[in-house]
C-alpha positions as a printed NumPy array, in Angstrom:
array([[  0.   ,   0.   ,   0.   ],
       [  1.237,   3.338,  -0.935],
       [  1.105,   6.478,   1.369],
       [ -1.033,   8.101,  -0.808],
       [ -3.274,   5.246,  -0.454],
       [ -3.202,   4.766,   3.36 ],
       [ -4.038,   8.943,   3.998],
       [ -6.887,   8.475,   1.966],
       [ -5.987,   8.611,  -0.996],
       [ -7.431,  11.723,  -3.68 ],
       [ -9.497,  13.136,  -1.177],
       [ -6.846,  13.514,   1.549],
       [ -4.605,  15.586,  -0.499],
       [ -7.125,  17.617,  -1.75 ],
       [ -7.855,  19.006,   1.61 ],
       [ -4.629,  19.179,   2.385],
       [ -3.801,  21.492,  -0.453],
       [ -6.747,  23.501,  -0.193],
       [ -6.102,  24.412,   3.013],
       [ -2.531,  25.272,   2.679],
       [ -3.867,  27.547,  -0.163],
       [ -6.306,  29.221,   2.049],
       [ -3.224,  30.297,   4.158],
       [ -1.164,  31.404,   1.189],
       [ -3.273,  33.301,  -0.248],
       [ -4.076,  35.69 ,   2.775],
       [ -0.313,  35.259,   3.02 ],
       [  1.314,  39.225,   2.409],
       [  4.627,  37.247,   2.248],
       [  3.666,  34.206,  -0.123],
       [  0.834,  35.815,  -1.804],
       [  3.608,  37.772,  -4.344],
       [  5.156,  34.725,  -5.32 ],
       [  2.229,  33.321,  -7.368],
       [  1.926,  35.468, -10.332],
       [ -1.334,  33.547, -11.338],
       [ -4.624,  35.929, -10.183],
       [ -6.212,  32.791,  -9.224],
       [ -4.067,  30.093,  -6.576],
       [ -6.306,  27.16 ,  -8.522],
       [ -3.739,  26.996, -11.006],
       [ -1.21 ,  26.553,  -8.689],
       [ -3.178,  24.478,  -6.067],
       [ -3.782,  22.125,  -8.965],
       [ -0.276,  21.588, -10.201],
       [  0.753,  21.616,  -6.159],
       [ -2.098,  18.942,  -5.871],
       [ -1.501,  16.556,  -8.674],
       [  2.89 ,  16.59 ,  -7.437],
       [  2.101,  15.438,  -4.347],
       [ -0.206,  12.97 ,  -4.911],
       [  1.843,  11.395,  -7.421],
       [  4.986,  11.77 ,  -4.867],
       [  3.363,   9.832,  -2.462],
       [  2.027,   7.098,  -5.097],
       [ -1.01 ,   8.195,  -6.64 ],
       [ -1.366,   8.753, -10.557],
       [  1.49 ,   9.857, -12.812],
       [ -1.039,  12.762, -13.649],
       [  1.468,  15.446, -12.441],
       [  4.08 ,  13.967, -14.891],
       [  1.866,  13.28 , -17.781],
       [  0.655,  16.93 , -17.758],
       [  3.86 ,  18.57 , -17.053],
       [  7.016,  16.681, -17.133],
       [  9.489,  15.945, -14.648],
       [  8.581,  18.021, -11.661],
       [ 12.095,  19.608, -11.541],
       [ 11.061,  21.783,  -8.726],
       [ 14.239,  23.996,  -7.843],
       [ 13.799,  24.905, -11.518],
       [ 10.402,  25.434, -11.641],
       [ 11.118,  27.887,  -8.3  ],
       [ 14.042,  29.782,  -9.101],
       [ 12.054,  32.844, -10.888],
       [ 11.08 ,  33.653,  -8.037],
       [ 12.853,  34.643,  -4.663],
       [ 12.387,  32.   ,  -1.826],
       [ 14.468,  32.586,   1.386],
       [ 14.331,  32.174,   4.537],
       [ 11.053,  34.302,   5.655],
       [  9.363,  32.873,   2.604],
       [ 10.506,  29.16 ,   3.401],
       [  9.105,  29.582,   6.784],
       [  5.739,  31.179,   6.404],
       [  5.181,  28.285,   3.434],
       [  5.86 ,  25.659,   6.162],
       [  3.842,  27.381,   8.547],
       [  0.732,  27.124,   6.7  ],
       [  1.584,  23.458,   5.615],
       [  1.609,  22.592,   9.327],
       [ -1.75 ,  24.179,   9.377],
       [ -3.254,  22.564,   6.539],
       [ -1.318,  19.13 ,   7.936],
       [ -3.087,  19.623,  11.465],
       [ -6.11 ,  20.12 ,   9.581],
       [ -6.352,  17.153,   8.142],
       [ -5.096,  15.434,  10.729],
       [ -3.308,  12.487,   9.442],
       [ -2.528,   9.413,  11.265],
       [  0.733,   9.993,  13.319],
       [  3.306,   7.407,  11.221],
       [  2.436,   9.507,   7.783],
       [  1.708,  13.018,   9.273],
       [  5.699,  12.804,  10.234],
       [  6.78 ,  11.355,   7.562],
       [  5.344,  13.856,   5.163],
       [  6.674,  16.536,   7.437],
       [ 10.117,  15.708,   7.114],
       [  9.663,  15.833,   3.271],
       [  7.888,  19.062,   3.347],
       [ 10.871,  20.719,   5.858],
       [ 13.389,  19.168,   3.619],
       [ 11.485,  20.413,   0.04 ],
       [ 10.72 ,  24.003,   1.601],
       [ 14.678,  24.543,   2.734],
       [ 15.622,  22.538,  -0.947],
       [ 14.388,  25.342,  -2.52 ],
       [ 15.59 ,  28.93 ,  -0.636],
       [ 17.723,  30.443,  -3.624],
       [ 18.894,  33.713,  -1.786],
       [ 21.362,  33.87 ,   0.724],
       [ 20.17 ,  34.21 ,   4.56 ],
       [ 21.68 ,  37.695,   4.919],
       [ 20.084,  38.895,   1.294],
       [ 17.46 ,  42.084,   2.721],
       [ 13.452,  41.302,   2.131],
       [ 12.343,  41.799,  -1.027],
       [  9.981,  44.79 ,  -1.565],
       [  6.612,  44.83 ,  -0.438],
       [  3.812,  45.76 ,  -2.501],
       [  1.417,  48.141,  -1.616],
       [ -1.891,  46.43 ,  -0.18 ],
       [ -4.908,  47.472,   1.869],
       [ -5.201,  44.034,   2.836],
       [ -3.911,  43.633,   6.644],
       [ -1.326,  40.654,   7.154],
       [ -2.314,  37.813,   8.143],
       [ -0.382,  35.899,  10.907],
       [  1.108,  32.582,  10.398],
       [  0.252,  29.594,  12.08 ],
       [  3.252,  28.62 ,  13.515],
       [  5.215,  30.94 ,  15.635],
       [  7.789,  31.021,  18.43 ],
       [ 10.098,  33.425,  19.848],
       [ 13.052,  31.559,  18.228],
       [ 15.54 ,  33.56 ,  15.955],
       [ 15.306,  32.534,  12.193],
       [ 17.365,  35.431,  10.873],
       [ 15.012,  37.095,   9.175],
       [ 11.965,  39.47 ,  10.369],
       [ 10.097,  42.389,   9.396],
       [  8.013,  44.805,  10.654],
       [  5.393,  43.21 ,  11.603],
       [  6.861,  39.38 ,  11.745],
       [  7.636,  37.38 ,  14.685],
       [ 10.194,  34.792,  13.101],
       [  9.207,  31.891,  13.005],
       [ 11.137,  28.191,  14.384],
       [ 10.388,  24.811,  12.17 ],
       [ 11.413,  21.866,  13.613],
       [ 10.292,  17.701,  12.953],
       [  8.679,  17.784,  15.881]])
C-alpha cells in the first residue's frame, strides 16, 4: 500500500492542499510569489505533485514533465522568511487534516526538507519589496520566539522543527 493510499488517498490531499492555499493566499509574504490571479492553477499543479509523490497517478508527470522543482522555483525569490511562512501554513493545513501519526511525520520531514531545498537567496540577502496592499497581514500559524534570521516589521520569526 502506498502512502497516498493509506491517507486516503485523492481526497486527503485535496484538503490538504486547499487548506494550505487558504493560508497562502491571505499570506502578504507568499501571496507575491504566485503570479497567477487565481491560486487554482497553482493548487492544482501543487495537488496533482504530491499525490503522485506519495504514489497516486502519474497525472502530475503526464501533464507537465518531470517536476524539476528547484527549476520550476528559481524565478522567483524563496528565502528564509518565505521558506518559513510556506511551512507554517503546511503545518496548518497538515493539522487540519489530521493524518494518522506514522504519515503526518513522515510527510513533514519531506515538506521541511522540500521548503529549505528550494531557498535560492542567501540568509543575509534584505526582504524583497513589499507591494502596496490594503489588505492587513495575516499571521502565520506557527510561531515562536526563536531567531530565524530574518523578520520584518510586523513578523515574529518563526522556528520549524520535525517535531
Amino acid at each position: 500500500m502506498t502512502v497516498y493510499e493509506a491517507v486516503g488517498g485523492e481526497d486527503t490531499f485535496v484538503r490538504l492542499v486547499a487548506r494550505f492555499y487558504e493560508g497562502v493566499a491571505h499570506d502578504p509574504v507568499l501571496r507575491p510569489l504566485y503570479p497567477e490571479e487565481d491560486l487554482g492553477p497553482a493548487e492544482e499543479r501543487f495537488r496533482l505533485f504530491l499525490i503522485q509523490y506519495w504514489g497516486g497517478p502519474r497525472t502530475y508527470s503526464d501533464q507537465r514533465g518531470h517536476p524539476r522543482l528547484r527549476m520550476r522555483h528559481a524565478p522567483f525569490r524563496v528565502g528564509a522568511r518565505e521558506r518559513d511562512h510556506w511551512l507554517a501554513h503546511m503545518r496548518a493545513a497538515m493539522d487540519d487534516v489530521a493524518l494518522p501519526a506514522e504519515f503526518d511525520r513522515q510527510i513533514w520531514e519531506y515538506m521541511v526538507y522540500a521548503a529549505h531545498s528550494m531557498v535560492n537567496v542567501a540568509e543575509d540577502a534584505g526582504p524583497p519589496a513589499r507591494p502596496a496592499t490594503s489588505a492587513a497581514p495575516a499571521a502565520p500559524a506557527a510561531q515562536s520566539s526563536g531567531d530565524s534570521g530574518d523578520s520584518g516589521e510586523g513578523d515574529e520569526p518563526i522556528r520549524i522543527s520535525l517535531k
